[in-house]
C-alpha positions in Angstrom: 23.1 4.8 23.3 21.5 7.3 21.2 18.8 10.1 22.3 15.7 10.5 21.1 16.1 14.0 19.0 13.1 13.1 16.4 10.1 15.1 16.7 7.0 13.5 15.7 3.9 15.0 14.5 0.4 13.4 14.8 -2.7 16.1 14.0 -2.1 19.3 15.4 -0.4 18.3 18.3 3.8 17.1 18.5 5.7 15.2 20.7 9.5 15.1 21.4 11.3 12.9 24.1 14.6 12.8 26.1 14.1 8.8 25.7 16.8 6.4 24.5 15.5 5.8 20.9 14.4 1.7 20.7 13.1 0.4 17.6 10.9 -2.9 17.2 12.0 -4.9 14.4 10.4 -8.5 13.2 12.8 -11.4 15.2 10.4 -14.3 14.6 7.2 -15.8 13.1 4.8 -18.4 15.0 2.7 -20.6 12.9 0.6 -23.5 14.0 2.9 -25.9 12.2 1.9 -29.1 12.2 -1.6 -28.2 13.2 -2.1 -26.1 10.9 -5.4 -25.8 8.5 -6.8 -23.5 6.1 -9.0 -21.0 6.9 -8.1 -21.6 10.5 -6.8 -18.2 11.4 -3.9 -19.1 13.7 -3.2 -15.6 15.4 -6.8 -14.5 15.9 -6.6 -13.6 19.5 -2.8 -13.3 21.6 -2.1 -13.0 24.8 1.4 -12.6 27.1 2.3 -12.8 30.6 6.0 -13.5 32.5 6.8 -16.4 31.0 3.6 -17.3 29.0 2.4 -17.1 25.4 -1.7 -18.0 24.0 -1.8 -17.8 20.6 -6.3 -18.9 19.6 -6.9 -20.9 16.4 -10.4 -20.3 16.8 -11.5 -21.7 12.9 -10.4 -25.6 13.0 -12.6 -28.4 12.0 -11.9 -29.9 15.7 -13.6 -26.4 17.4 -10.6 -24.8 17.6 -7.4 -24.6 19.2 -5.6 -22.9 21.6 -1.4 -23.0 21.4 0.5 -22.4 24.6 4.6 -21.5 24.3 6.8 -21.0 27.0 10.0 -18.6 27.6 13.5 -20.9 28.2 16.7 -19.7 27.4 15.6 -16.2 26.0 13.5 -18.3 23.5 10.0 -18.9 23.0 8.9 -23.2 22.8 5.6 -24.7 22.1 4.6 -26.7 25.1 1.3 -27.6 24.5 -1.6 -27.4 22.3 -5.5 -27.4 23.6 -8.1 -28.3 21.7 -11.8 -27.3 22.2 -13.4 -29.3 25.0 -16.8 -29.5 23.9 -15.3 -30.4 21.1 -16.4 -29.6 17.2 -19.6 -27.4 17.7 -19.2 -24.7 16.5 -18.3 -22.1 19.6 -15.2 -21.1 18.5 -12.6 -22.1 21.2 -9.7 -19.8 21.7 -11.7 -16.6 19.8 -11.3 -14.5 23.4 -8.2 -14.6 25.3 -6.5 -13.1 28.3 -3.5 -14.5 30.8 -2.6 -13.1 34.2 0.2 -15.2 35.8 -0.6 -18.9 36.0 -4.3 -17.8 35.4 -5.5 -18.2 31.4 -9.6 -17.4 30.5 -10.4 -19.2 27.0 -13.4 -18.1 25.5 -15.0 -19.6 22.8 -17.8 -17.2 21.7 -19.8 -19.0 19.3 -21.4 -16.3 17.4 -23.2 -18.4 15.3 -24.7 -20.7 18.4 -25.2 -18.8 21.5 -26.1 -21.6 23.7 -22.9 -23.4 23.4 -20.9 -20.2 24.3 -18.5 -21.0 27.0 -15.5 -19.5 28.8 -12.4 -22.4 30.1 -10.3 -21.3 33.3 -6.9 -23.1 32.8 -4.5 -23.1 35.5 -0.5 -24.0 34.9 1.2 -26.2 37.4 4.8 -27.8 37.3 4.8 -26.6 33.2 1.1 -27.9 32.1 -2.0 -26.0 31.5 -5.0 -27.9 32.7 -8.8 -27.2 32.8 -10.3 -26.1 35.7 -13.6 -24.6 35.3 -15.9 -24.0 33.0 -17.9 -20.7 32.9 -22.0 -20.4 31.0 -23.9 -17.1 31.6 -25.1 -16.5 34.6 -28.8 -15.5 33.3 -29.2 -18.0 29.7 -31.8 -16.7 29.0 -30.9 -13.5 27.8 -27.4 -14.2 26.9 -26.5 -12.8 23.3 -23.3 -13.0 22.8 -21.5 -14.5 26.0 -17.5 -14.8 26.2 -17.2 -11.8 23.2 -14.7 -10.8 25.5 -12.8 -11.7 28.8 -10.1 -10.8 31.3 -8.4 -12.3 34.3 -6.6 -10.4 37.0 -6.1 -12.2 40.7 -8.9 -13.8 42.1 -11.4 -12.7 39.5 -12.6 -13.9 35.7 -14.6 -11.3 33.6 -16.6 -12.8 31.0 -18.3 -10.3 28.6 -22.1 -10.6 27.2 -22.3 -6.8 25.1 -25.2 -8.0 23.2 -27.5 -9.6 26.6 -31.0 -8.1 25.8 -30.2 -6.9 30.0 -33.6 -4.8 31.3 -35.8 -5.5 28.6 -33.3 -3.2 26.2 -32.1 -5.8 23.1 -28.1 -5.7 23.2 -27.8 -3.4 26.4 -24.9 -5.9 27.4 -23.8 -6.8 30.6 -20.7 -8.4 32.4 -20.5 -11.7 34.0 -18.0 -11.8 37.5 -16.4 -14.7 38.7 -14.2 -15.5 41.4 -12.2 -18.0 43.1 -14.4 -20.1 46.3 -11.5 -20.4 47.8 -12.4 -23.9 47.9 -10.1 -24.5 44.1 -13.4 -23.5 42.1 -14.6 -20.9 40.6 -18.1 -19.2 41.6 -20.5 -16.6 39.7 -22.6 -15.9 42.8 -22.3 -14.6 46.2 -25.3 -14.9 49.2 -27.6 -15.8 46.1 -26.8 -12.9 44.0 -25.8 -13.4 40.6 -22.2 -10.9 40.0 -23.6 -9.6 36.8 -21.9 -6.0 36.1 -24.5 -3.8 33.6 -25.2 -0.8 32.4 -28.8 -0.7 33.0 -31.3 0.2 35.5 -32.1 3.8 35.9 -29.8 6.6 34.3 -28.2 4.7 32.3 -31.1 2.4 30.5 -29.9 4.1 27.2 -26.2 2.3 27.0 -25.9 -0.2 24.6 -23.3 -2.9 23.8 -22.2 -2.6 27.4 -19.0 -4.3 28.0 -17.8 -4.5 24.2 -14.2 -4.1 25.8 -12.8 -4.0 29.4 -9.9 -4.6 31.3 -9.5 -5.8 35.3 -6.3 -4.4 36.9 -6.1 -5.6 40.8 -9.2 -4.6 41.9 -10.0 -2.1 39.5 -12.6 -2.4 36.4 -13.2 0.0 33.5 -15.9 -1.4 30.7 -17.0 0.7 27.6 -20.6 1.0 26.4 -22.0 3.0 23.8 -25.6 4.9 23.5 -28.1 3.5 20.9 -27.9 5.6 17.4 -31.4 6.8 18.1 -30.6 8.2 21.2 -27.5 9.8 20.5 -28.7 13.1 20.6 -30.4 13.5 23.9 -28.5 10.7 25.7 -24.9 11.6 24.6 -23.5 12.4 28.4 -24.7 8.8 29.3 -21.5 7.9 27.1 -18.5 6.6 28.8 -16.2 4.3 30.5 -17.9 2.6 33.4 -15.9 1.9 36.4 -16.6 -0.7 39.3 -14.5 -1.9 42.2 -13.7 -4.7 44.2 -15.5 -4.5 47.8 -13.6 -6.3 50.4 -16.0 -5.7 52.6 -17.7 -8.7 51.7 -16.8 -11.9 52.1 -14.6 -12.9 49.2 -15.1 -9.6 47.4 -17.5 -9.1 44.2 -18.2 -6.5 42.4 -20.2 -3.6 42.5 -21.5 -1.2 40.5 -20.1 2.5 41.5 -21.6 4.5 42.8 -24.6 2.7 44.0 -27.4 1.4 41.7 -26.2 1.8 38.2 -22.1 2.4 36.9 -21.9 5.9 36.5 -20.2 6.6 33.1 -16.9 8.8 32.9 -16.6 10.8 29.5 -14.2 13.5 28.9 -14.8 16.9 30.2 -13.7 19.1 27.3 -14.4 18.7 23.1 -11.3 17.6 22.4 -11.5 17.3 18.6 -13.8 20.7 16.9 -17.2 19.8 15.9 -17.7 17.1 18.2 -20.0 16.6 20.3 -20.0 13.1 21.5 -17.2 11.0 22.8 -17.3 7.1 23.1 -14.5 5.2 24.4 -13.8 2.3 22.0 -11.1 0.1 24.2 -9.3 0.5 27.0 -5.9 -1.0 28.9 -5.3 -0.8 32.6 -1.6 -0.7 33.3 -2.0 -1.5 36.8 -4.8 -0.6 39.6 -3.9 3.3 39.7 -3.5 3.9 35.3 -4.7 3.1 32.6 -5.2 4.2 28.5 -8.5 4.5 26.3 -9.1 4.8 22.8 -11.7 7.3 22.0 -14.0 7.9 19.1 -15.0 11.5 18.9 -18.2 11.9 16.9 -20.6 14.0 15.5 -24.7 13.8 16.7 -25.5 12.8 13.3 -27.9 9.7 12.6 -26.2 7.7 11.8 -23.4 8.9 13.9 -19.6 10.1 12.0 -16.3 9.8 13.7 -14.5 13.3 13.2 -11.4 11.7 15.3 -9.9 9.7 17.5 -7.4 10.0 20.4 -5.2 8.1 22.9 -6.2 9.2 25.9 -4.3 8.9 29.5 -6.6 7.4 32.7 -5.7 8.3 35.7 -7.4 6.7 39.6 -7.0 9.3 42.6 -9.1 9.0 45.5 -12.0 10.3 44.1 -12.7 8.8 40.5 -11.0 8.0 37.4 -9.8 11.3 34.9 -8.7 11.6 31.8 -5.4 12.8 30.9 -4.2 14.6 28.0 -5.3 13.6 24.9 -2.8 12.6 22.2 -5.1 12.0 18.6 -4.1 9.2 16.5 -4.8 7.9 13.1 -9.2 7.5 12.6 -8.1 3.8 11.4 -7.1 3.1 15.6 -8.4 -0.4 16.7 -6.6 -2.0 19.1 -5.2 -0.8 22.5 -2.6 -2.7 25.0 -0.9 -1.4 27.9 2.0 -2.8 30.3 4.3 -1.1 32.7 5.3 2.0 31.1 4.7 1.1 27.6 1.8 1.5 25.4 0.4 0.1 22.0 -2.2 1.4 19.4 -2.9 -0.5 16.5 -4.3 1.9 13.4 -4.0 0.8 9.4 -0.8 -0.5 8.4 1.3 0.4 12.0 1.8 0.0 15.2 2.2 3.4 17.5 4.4 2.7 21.0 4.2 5.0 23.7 6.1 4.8 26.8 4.8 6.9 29.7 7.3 9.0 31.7 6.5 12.3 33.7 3.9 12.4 30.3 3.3 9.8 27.5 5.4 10.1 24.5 5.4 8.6 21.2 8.4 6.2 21.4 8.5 4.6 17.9 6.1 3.6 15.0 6.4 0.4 13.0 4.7 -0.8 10.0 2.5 -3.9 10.4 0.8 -6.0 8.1 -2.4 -4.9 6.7 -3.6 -8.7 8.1 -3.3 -7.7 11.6 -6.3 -8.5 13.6 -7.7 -6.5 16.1 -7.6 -9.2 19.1 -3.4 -8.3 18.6 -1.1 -7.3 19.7 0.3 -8.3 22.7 2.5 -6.7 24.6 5.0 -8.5 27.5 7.9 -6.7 28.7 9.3 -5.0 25.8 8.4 -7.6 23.2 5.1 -6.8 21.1 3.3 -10.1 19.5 1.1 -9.0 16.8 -1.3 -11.5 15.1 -2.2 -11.9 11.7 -4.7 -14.2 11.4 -5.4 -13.9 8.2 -2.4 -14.0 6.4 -1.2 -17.5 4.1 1.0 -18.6 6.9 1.9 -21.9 5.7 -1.1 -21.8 3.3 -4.8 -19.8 2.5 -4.9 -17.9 5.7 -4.0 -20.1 8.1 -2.5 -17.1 9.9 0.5 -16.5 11.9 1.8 -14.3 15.3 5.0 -11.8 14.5 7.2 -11.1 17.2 9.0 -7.6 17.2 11.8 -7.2 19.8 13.1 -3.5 20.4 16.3 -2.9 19.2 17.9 -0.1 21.0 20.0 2.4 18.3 24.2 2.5 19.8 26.2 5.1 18.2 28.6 3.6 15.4 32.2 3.7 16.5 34.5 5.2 13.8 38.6 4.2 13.8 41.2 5.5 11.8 43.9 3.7 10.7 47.6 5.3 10.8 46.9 7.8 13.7 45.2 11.1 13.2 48.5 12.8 11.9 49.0 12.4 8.4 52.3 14.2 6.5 52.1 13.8 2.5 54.5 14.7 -0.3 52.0 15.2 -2.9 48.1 16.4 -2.9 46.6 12.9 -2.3 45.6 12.2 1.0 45.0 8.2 1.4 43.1 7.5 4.8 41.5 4.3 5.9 39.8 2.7 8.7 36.7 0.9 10.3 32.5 1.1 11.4 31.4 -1.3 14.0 27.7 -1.2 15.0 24.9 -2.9 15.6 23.2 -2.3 12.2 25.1 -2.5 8.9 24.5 0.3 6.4 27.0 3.0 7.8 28.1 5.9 5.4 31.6 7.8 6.7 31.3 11.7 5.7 34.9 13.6 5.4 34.7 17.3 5.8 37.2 19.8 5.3 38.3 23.4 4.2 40.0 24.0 0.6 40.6 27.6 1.0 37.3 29.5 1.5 34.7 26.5 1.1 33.8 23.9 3.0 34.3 20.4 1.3 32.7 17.1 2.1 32.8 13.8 0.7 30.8 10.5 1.4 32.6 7.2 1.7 30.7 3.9 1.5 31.2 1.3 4.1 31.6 -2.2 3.1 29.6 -5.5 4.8 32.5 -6.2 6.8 33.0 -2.6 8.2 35.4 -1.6 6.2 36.0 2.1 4.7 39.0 4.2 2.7 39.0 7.4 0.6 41.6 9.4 -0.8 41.3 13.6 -0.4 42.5 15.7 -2.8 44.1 18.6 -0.1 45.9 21.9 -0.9 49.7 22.7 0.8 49.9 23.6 4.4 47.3 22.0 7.2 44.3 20.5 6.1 42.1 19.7 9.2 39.5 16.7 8.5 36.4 15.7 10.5 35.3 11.9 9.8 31.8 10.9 11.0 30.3 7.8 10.5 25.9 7.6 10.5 24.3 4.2 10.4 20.9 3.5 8.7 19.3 4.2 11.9 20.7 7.9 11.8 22.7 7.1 14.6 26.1 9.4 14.4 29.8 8.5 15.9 31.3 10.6 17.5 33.8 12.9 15.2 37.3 11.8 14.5 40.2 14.4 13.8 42.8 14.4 11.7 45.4 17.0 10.5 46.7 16.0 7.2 50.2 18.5 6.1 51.9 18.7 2.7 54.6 21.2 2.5 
């Protein structure tokens, strides 16, 4: 295996790493095959769990589609393909995705027809995904934009409504809760209260877009929500990530806001990027119920507002709040965040960034992407990363397609030498000869040497199969040769010695 010995440089900060060096290479394309259509954006929303793939083709003339493969074998088979069940009106099935075990929330958004907005539970058993609920806002009449996002984790479904005119504030937003009855339903009220997460009521009636992005980890929320542009002056500490939590105390649990009354936001203590003033938390990942990540906008208190940066930021739960970790900037382009286990992804312009999170986070590797990637991608399961690009040809005008990238992990090139590493020659060519194996092709052997008072080397091309020779021009007495092969990786062998004598 080889270590990580690159430095790499992002702003003014730099990170280096002990870590085996892994890099994520394309190993396959999804399309919607036989189902595809133009204009359909296969790849618009992905999302991965165990054994579990949801790939949304949100834009078909049927109301869109949902496609469902399935790990076997260390391969990934299409097992089924949903289509919209209120069929062809409009709402966009398969837009909003997420997956948590044998759990999968749907949503289909329907941005141009609010009141068909709906969010599908589908539950696998024995290999088949079947419907089991289906989820409208749990106040109508102020619903926006319901189902513009979701998430699933355990016994609870999160259905976002960012733009729910909530408190008499247009696009406040708010956050629908549902959870299992126990009974093989699914319920959005407990003792006759609705479980409607916001942002308003009180100190916080300036937030806006509430619930634009969240995540649900165990029994742990975090939702972001911005302050309205007129505000932004005044209001800008109101800006945050807005936690709640699961009270067992009640029958069934649901959520509450924390603390009491109105979710208190969490912002950033220090100005992490110079001349700004303002921070506002754009997405954010929960890696399980203690961590988490956030992608945060720093920005100036101008009207309209200006980014001046953004940065990966580390969350962190102890037993009395959430805090924010280190911060780690990134490209201003950053629009996508996933997290899983140990490893991190941010999306910016043109490439993916993966982090992996050891005593600190460090920047593992950084891929280019194409510049069709949506912002609903990638996602991340184990150590494979499936990014969508929805709208990219595919097999026609943007009918979109899922990469997958697998991480190769760099091994050191093993370098032999033919005839022994003791050569004796009559005249002043040395003729030496031997073989690369590795895991990438593109290895280059370098010979060096002394002749006299300098220090000679020479670079010896590999063939396809491996293969290498050279022959060295050497002087009389002991010539001593070091032979190192480096892949296209950068990878090096280890040296090989040789002493080559001519009388």
């Amino acid at each position: 295996m080889k270590p990580l010995s690159r430095i790499f440089f992002a702003g003014s900060f730099f990170f280096s790493s002990s870590l085996l060096q892994a890099d994520w290479v394309p190993t396959r394309t999804f399309t919607a095959a036989e189902y595809a259509e133009d204009d359909s954006q296969f790849g618009y929303a992905v999302a991965a769990d165990g054994e579990w793939l949801l790939i949304g083709q949100p834009f078909t003339s049927d109301g869109g589609k949902v496609h469902i493969f399935r790990k076997t074998g260390g391969s990934w088979n299409r097992t089924q393909v949903i289509s919209n069940p209120a069929g062809a009106n409009g709402s966009q099935f398969g837009r909003k995705l997420d997956l948590s075990g044998t759990t999968a929330v749907l949503g289909a958004p329907a941005a141009l027809a609010n009141a068909n907005a709906r969010a599908y539970i589908y539950e696998e058993s024995g290999g088949t995904w079947s419907l089991e609920a289906t989820l409208s806002s749990v106040q109508p009449g102020i619903s926006q934009s319901f189902a513009d996002h979701v998430a699933t984790s355990g016994e609870f479904v999160l259905v976002g409504d960012s733009f729910a005119n909530y408190n008499g504030v247009n696009q406040q937003g708010s956050i629908d809760v549902f959870r299992r009855d126990g009974m093989g339903g699914w319920i959005n009220k407990n003792t006759g209260i609705p479980d409607r997460v916001t942002a308003g009521g009180g100190v916080n009636d300036k937030a806006w877009i509430f619930g634009n992005h969240f995540d649900i980890a165990g029994e742990h929320v975090l939702a972001t929500a911005r302050v309205r542009n007129g505000d932004l002056a005044a209001d800008s500490d109101q800006q945050g990530l807005y936690p709640s939590f699961n009270d067992t105390s009640v029958d069934g649990g649901i959520f509450l806001p924390y603390p009491g009354g109105s979710p208190a936001p969490l912002t950033p203590g220090v100005p992490l990027v110079q001349g700004a003033v303002y921070q506002r938390p754009d997405r954010v990942a929960l890696q399980n119920d203690g961590k988490g990540v956030s992608l945060v906008s720093f920005i100036d208190a101008a009207s309209p507002p200006v980014t001046v940066g953004k940065s990966f930021v580390p969350l962190n739960r102890s037993p009395t709040g959430w805090t924010f970790g280190p911060p780690i900037p990134v490209a201003d382009s950053a629009v996508g965040i996933q997290a899983k286990g140990s490893l991190a992804l941010v999306q910016q312009e043109g490439e993916i960034l993966v982090f992996e999170e050891t005593s600190a986070w460090n920047l593992l590797d950084r891929f280019a992407i194409p510049m069709e990637a949506g912002i609903n991608a990638p996602a991340l399961q184990g150590e494979e990363i499936f990014l969508g690009t929805p709208l990219s040809d595919g097999e026609g005008s943007e009918r979109g397609e899922v990469i997958l990238y697998s991480p190769r992990i760099n091994t050191v090139p093993l370098l032999t030498l033919k005839g022994g590493k003791k050569l004796s020659i009559t005249g002043p060519k040395a003729k030496l000869s031997g073989s690369v194996s590795d895991d990438v092709p593109g290895s280059l052997v370098e010979a060096s040497y002394r002749s006299g008072k300098r220090t000679l080397r020479k670079r010896i091309p590999v063939s396809a199969t491996g293969q290498w020779k050279t022959t060295l021009t050497v002087g009389s007495g002991t010539t001593k040769v070091t032979l190192t092969a480096t892949d296209s990786d950068g990878a090096k062998s280890r040296p090989v010695k040789v002493k080559i004598r001519r009388p």
